[in-house]
PDB file of N, CA, C and O in Angstrom:
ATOM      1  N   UNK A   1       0.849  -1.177   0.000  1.00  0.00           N
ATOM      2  CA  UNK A   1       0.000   0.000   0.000  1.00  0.00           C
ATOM      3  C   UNK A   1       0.895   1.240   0.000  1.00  0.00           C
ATOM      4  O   UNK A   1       1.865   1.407   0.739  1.00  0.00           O
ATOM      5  N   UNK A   2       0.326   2.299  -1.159  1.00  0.00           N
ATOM      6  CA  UNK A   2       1.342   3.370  -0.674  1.00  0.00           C
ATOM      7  C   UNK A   2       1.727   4.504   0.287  1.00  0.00           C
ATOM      8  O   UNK A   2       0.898   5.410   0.213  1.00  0.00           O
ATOM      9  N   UNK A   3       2.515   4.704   0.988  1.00  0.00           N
ATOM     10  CA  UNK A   3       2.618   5.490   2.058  1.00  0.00           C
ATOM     11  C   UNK A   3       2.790   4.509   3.162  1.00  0.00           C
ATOM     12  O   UNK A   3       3.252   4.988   4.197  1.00  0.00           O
ATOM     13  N   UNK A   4       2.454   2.943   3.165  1.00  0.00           N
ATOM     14  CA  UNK A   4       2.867   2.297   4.013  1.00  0.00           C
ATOM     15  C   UNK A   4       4.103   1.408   4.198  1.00  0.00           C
ATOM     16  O   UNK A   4       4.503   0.586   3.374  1.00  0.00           O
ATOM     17  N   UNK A   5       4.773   1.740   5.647  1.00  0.00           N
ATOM     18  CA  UNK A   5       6.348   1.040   5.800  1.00  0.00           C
ATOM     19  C   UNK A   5       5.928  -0.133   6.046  1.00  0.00           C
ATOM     20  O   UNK A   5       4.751  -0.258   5.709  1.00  0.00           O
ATOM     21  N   UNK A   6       6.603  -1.501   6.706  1.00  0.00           N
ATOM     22  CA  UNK A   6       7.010  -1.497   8.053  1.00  0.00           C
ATOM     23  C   UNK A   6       8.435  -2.044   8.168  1.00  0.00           C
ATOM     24  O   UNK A   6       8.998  -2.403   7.134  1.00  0.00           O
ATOM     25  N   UNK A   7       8.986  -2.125   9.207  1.00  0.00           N
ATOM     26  CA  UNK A   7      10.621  -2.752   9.497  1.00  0.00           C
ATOM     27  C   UNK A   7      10.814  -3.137   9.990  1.00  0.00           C
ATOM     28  O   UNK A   7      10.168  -2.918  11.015  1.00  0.00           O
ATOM     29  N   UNK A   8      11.958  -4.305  10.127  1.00  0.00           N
ATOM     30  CA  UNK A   8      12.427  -5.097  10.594  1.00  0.00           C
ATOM     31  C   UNK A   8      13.814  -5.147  11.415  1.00  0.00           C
ATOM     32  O   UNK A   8      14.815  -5.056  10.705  1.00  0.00           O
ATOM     33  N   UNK A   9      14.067  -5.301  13.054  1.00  0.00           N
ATOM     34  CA  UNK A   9      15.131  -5.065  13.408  1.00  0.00           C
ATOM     35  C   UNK A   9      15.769  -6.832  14.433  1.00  0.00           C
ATOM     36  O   UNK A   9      15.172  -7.903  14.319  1.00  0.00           O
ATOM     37  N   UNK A  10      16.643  -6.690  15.043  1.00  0.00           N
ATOM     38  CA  UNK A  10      16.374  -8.019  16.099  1.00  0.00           C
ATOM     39  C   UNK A  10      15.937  -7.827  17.297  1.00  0.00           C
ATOM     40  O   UNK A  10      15.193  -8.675  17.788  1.00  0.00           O
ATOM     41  N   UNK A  11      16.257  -6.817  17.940  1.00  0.00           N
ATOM     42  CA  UNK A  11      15.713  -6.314  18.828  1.00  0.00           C
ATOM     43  C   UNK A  11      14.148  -5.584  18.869  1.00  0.00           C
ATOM     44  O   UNK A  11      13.771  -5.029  19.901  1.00  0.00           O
ATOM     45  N   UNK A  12      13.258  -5.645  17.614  1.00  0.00           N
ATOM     46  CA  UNK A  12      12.280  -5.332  18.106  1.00  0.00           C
ATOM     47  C   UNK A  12      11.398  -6.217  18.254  1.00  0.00           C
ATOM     48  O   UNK A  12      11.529  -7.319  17.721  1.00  0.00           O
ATOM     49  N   UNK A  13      10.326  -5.898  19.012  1.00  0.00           N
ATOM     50  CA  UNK A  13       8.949  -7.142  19.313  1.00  0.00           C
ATOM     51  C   UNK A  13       8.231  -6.505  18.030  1.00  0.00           C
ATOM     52  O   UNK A  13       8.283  -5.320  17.699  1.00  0.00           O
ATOM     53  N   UNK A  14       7.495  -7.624  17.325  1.00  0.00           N
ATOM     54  CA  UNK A  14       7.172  -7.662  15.921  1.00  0.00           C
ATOM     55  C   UNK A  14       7.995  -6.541  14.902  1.00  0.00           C
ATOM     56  O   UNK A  14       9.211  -6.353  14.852  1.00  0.00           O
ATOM     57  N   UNK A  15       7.037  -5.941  14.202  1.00  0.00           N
ATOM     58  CA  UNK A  15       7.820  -5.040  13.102  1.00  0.00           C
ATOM     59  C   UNK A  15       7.246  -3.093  13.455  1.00  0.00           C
ATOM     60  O   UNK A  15       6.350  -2.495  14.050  1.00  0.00           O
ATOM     61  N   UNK A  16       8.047  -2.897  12.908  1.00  0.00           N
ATOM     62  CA  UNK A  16       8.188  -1.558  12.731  1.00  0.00           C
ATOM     63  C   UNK A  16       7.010  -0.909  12.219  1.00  0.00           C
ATOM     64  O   UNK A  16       7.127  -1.471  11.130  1.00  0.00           O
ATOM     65  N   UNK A  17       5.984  -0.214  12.067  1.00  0.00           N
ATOM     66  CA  UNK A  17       5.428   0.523  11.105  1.00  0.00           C
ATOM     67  C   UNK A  17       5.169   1.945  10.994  1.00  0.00           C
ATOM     68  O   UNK A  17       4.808   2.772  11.831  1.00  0.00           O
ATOM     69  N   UNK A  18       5.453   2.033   9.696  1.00  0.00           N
ATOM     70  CA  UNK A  18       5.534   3.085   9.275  1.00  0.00           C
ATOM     71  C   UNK A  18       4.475   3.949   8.501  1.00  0.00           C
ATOM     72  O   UNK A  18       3.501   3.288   8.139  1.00  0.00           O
ATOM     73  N   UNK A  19       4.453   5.177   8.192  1.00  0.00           N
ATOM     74  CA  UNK A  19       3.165   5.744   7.466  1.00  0.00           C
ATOM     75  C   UNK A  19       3.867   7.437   7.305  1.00  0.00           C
ATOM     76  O   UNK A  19       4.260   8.282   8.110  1.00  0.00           O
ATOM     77  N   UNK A  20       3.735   7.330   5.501  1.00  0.00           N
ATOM     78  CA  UNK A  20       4.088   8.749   5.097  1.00  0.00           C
ATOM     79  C   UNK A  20       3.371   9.443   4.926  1.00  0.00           C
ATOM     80  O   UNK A  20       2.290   8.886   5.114  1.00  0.00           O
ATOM     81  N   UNK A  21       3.141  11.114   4.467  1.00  0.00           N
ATOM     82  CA  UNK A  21       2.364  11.715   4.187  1.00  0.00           C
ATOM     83  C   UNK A  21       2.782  13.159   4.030  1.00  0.00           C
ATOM     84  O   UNK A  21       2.811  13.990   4.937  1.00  0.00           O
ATOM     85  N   UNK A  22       3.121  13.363   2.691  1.00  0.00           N
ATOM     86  CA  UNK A  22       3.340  14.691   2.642  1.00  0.00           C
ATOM     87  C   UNK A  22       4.985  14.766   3.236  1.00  0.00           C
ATOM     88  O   UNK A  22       5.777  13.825   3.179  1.00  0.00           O
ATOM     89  N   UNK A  23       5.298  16.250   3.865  1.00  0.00           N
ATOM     90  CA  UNK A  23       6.840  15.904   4.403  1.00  0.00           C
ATOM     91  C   UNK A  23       6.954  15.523   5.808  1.00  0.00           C
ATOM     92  O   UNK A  23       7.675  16.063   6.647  1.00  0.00           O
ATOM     93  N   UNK A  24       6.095  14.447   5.988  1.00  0.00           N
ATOM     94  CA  UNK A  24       6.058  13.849   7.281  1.00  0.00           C
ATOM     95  C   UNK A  24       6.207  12.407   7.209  1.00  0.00           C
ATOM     96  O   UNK A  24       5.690  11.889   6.219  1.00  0.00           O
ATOM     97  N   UNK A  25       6.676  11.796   7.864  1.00  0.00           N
ATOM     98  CA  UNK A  25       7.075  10.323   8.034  1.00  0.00           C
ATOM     99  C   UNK A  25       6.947   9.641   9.541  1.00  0.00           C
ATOM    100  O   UNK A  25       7.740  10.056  10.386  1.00  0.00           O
ATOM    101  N   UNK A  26       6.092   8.725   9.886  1.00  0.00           N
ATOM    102  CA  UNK A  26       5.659   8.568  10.934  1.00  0.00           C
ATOM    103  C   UNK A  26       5.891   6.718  11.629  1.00  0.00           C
ATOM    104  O   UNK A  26       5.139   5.795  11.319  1.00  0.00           O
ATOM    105  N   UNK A  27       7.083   6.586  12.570  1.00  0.00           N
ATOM    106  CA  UNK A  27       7.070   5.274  12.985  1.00  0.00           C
ATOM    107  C   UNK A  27       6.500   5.104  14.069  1.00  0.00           C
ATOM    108  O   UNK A  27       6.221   6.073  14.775  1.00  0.00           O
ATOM    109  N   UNK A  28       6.225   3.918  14.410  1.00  0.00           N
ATOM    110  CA  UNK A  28       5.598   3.334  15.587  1.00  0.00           C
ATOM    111  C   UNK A  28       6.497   1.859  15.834  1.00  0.00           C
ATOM    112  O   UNK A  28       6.442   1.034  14.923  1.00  0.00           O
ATOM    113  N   UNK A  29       7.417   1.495  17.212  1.00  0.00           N
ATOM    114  CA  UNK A  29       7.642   0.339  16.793  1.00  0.00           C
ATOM    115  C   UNK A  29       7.936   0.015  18.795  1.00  0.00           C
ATOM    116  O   UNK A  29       8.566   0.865  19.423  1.00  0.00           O
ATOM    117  N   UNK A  30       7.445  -1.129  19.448  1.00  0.00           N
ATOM    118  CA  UNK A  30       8.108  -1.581  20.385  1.00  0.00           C
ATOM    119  C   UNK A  30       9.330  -2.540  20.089  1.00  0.00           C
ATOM    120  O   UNK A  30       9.335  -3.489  19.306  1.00  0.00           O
ATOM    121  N   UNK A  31      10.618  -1.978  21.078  1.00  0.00           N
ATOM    122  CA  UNK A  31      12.004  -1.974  21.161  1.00  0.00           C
ATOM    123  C   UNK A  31      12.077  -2.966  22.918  1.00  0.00           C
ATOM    124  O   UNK A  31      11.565  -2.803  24.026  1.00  0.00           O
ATOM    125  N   UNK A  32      13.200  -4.169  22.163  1.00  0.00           N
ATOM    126  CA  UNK A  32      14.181  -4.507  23.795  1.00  0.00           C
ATOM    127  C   UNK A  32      15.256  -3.519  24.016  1.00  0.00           C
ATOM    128  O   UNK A  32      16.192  -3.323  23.242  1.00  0.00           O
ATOM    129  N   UNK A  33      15.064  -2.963  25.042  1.00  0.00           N
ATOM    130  CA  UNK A  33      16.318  -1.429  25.087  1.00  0.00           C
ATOM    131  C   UNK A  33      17.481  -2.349  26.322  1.00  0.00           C
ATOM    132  O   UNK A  33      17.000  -2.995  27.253  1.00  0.00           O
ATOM    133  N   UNK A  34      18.733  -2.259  26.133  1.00  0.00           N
ATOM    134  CA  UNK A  34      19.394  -3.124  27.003  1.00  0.00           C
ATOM    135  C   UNK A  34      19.857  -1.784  27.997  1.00  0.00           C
ATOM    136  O   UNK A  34      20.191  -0.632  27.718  1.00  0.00           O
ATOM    137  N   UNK A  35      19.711  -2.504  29.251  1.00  0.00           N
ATOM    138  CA  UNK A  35      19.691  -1.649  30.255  1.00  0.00           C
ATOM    139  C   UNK A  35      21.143  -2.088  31.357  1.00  0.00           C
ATOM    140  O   UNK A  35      21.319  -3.302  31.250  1.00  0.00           O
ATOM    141  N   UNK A  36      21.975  -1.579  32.148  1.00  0.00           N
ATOM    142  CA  UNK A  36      23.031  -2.034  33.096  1.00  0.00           C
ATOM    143  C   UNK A  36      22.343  -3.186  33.930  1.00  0.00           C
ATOM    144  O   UNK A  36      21.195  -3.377  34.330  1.00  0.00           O
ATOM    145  N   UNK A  37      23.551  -3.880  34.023  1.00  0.00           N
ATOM    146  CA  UNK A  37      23.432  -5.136  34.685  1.00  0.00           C
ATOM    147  C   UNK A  37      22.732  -6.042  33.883  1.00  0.00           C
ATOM    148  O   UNK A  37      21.893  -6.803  34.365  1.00  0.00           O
ATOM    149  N   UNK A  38      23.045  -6.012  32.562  1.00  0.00           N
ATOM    150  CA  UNK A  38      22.478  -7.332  31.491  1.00  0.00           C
ATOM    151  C   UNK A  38      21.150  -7.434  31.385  1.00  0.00           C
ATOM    152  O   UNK A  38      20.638  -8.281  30.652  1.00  0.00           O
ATOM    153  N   UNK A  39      20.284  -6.384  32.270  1.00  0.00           N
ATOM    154  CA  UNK A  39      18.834  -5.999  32.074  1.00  0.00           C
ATOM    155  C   UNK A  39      18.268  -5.417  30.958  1.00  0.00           C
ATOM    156  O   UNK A  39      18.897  -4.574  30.318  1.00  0.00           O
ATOM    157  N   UNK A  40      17.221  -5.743  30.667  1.00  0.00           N
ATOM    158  CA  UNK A  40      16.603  -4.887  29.732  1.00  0.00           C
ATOM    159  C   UNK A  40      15.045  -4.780  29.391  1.00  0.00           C
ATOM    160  O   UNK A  40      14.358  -5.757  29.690  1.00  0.00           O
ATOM    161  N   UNK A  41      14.387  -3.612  28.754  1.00  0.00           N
ATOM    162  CA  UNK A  41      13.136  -3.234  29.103  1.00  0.00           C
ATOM    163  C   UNK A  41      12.473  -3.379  27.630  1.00  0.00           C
ATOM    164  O   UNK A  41      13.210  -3.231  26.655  1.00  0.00           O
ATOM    165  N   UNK A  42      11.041  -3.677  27.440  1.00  0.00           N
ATOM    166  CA  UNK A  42      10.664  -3.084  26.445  1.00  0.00           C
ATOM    167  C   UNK A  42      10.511  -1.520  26.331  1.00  0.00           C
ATOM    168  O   UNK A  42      10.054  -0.938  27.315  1.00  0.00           O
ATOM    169  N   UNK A  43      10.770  -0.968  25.486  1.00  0.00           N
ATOM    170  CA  UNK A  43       9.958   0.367  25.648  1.00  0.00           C
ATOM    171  C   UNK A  43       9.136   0.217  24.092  1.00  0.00           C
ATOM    172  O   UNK A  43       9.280  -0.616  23.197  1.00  0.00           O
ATOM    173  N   UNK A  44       8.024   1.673  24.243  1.00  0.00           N
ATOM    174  CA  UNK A  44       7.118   1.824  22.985  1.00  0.00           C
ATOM    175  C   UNK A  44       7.877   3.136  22.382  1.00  0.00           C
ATOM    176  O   UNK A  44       8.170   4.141  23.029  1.00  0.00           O
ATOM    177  N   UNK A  45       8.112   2.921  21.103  1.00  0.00           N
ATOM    178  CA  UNK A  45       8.955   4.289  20.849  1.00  0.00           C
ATOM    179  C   UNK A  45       7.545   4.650  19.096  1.00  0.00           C
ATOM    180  O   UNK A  45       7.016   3.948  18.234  1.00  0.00           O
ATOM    181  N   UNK A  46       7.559   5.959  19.431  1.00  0.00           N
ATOM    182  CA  UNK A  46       6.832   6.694  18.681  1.00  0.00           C
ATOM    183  C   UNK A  46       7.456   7.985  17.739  1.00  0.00           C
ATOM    184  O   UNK A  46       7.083   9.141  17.939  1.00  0.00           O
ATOM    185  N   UNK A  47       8.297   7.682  16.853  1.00  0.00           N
ATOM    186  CA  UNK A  47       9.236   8.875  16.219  1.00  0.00           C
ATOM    187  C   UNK A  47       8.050   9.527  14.895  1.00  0.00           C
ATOM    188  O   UNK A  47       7.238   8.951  14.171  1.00  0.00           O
ATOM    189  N   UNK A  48       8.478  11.061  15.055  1.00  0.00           N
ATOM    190  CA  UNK A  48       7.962  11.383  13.779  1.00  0.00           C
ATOM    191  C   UNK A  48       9.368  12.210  12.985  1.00  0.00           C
ATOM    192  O   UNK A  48      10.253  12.822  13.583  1.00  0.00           O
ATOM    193  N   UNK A  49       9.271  12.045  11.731  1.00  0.00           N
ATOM    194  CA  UNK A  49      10.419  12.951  11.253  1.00  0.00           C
ATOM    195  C   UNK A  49       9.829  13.851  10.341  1.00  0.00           C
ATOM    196  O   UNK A  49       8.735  13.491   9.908  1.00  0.00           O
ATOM    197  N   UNK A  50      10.336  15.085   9.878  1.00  0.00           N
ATOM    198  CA  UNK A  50       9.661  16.215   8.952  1.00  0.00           C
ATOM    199  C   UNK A  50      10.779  16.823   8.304  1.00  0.00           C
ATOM    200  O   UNK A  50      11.595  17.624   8.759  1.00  0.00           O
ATOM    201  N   UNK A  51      10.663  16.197   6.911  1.00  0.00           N
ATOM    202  CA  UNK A  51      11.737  16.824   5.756  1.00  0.00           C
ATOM    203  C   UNK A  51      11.564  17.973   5.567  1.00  0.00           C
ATOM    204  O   UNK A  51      10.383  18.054   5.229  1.00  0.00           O
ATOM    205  N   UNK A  52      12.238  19.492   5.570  1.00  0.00           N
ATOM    206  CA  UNK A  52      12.109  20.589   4.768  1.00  0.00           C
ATOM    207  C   UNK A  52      12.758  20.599   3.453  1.00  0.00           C
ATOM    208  O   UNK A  52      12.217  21.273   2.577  1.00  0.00           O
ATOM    209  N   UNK A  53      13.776  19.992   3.192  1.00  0.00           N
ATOM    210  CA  UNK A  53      13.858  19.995   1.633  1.00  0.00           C
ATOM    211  C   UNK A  53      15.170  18.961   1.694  1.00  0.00           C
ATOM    212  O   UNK A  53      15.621  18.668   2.801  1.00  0.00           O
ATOM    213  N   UNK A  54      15.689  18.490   0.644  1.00  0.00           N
ATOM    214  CA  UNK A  54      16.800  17.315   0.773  1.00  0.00           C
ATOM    215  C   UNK A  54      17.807  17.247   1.219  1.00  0.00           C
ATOM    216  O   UNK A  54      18.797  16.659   0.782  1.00  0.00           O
ATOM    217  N   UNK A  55      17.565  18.387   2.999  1.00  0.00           N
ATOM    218  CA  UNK A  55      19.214  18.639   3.561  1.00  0.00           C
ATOM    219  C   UNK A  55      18.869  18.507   4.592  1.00  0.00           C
ATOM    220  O   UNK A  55      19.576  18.122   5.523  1.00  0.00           O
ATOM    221  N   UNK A  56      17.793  18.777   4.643  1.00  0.00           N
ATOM    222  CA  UNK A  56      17.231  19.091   6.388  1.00  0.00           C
ATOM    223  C   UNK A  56      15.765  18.055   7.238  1.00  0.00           C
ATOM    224  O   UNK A  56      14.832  17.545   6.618  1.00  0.00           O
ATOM    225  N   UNK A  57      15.896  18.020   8.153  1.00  0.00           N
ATOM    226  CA  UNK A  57      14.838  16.896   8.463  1.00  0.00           C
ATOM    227  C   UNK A  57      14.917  17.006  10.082  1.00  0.00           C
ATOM    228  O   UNK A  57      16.004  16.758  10.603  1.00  0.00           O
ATOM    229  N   UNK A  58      13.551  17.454  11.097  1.00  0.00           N
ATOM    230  CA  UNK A  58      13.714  17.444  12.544  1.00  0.00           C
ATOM    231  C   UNK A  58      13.030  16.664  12.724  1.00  0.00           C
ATOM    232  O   UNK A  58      12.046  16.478  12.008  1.00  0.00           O
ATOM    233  N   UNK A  59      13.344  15.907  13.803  1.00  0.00           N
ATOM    234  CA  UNK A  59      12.400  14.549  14.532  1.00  0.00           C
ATOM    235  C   UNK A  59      12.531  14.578  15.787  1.00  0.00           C
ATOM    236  O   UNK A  59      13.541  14.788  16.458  1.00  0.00           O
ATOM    237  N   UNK A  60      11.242  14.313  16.166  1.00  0.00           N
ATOM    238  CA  UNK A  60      10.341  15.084  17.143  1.00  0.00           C
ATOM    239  C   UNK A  60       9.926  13.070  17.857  1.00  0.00           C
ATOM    240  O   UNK A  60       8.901  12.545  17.423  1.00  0.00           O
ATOM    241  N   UNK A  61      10.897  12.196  18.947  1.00  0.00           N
ATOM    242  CA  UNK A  61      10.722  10.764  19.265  1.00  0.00           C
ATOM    243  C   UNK A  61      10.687  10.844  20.377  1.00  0.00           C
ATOM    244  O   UNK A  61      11.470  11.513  21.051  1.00  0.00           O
ATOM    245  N   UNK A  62       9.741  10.154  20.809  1.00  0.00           N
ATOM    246  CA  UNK A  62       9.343   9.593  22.092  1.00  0.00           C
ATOM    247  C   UNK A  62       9.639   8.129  23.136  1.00  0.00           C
ATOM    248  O   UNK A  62      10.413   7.209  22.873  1.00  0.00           O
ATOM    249  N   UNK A  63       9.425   8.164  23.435  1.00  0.00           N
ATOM    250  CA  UNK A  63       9.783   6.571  24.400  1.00  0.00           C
ATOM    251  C   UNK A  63       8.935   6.791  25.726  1.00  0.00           C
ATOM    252  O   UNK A  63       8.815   7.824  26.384  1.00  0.00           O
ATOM    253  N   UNK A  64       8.294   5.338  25.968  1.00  0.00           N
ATOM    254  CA  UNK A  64       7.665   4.952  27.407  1.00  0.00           C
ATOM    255  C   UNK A  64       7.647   3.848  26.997  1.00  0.00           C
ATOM    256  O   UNK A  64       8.168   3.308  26.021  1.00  0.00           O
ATOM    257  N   UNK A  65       6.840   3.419  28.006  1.00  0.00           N
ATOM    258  CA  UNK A  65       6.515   2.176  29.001  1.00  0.00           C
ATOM    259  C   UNK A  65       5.065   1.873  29.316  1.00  0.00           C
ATOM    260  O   UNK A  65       4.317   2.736  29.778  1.00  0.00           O
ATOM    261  N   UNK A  66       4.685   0.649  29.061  1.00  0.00           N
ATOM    262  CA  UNK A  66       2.963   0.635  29.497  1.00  0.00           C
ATOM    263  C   UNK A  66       2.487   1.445  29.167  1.00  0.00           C
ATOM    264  O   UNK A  66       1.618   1.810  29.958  1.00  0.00           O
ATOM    265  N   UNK A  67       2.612   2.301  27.915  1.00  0.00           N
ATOM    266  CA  UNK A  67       1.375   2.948  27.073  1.00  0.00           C
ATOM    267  C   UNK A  67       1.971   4.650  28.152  1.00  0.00           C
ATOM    268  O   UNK A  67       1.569   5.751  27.777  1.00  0.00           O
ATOM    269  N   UNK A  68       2.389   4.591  28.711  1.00  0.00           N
ATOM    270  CA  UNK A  68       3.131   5.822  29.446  1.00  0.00           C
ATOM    271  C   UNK A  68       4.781   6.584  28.933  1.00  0.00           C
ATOM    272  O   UNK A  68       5.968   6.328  29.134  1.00  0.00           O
ATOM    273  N   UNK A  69       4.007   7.605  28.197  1.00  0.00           N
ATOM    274  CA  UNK A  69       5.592   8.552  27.546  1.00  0.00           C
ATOM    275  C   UNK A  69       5.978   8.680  28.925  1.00  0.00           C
ATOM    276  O   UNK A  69       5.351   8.509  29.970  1.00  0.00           O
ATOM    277  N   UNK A  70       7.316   9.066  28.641  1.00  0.00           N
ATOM    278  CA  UNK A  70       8.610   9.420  29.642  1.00  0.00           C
ATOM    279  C   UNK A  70       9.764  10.239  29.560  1.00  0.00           C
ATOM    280  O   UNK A  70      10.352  10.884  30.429  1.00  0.00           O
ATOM    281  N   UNK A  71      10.039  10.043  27.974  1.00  0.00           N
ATOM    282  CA  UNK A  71      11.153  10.780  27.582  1.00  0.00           C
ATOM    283  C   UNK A  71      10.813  11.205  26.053  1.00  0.00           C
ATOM    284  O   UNK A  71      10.122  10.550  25.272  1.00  0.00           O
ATOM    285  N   UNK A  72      11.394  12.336  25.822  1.00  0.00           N
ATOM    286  CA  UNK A  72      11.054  13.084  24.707  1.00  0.00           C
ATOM    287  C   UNK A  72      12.056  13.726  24.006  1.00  0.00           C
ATOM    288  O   UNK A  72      12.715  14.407  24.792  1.00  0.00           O
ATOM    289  N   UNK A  73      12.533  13.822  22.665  1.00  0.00           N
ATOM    290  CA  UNK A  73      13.804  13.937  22.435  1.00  0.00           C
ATOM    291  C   UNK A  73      13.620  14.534  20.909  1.00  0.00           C
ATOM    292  O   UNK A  73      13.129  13.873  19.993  1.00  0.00           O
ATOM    293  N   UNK A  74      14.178  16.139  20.761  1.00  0.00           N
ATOM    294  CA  UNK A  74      13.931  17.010  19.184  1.00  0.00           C
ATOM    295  C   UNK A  74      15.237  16.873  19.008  1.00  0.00           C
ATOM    296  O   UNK A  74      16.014  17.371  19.822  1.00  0.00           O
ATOM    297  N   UNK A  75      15.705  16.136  17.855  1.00  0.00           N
ATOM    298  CA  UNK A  75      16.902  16.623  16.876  1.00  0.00           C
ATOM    299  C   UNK A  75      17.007  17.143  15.389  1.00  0.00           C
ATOM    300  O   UNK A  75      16.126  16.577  14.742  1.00  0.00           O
ATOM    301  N   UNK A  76      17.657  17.902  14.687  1.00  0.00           N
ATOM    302  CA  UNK A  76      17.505  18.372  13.781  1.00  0.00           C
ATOM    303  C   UNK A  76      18.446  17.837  12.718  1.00  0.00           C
ATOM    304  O   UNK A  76      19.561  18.208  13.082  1.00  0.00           O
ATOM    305  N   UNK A  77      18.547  17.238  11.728  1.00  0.00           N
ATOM    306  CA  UNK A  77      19.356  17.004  11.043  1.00  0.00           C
ATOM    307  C   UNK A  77      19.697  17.964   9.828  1.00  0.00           C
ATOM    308  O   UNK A  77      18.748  18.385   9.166  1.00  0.00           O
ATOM    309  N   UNK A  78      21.141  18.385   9.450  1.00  0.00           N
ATOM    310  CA  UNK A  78      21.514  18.827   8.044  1.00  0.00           C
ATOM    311  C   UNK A  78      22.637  18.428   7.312  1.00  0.00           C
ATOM    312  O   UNK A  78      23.821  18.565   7.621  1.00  0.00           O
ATOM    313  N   UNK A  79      22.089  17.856   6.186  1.00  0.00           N
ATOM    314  CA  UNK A  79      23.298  17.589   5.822  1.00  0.00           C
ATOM    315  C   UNK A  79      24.112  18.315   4.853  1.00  0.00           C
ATOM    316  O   UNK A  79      23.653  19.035   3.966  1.00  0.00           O
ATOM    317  N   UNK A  80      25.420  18.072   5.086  1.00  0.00           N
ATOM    318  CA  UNK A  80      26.488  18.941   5.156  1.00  0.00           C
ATOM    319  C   UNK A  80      27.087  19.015   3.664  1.00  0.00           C
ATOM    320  O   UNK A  80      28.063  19.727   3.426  1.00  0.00           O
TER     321      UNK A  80
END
């Protein structure tokens, strides 16, 4: 279907999916995040990214737990 991802990693529980639209690009995927002391958590990670033109791109990703955000994280990419 068009506009639809999904992906594949080893560490994630099922697959990745994805969904475009316009200059927006939108994942959804639960992650095993390895944590100290050989522990590790699922988390739910929710990234969106937003192209301004073929140099630049900010993404705006999230992460929680049990359906509960926690951490929130804007980076901007340009390339050089």
């Amino acid at each position: 279907m068009e506009g639809k991802y999904t992906g594949l990693e080893n560490r994630l529980e099922g697959e990745a999916i994805g969904e475009q639209a316009g200059c927006a690009f939108h994942w959804k995927y639960t992650r095993d995040t390895p944590q100290g002391g050989g522990k590790s958590f699922k988390l739910n990670f929710d990234d969106w990214f937003y192209g301004f033109d073929e140099r630049a791109c900010i993404v705006r990703g999230r992460a929680g737990r049990a359906g509960i955000p926690f951490a929130t994280a804007h980076v901007t990419y340009h390339k050089l």
